[in-house]
C-alpha angles and dihedrals in degrees: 000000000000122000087189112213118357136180109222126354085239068082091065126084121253105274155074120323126209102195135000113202117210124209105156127108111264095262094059099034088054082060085044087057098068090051094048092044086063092061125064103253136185109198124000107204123202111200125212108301107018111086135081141174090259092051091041091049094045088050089058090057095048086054092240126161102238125206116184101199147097105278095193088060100042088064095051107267135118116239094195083069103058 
């Protein structure tokens, strides 16, 4: 199931969540990652762009299942098309 864009995860049901896609510049993913580590969460991707050492390193230490990686891509679309 898809939500589409949301603004906060605050947005989401309560849940599990299979994947978070992250499409935000370092500086503001590495906040995002607070808010992604308090729900249970399968796979975070960080697209193209927005990881560093500092948020890769943050998101080990959330625990979180990082995937660097176009998620668009990974589930068979073509970002160059939307």
């Amino acid at each position: 199931m898809s939500l589409g864009r949301t603004a906060s995860l605050d947005d989401v049901p309560e849940g599990r969540l299979d994947r978070v896609s992250i499409y935000l510049p370092p500086a503001i993913g590495i906040r995002a990652l607070e808010q992604v580590a308090s729900r249970p969460v399968g796979e975070v991707w960080l697209n193209p762009g927005t990881s560093s050492p500092v948020l890769l390193r943050r998101a080990e230490e959330l625990g979180l299942n990082v995937v660097q990686g176009c998620s668009i891509i990974d589930v068979g679309g073509n970002p160059g098309s939307l």
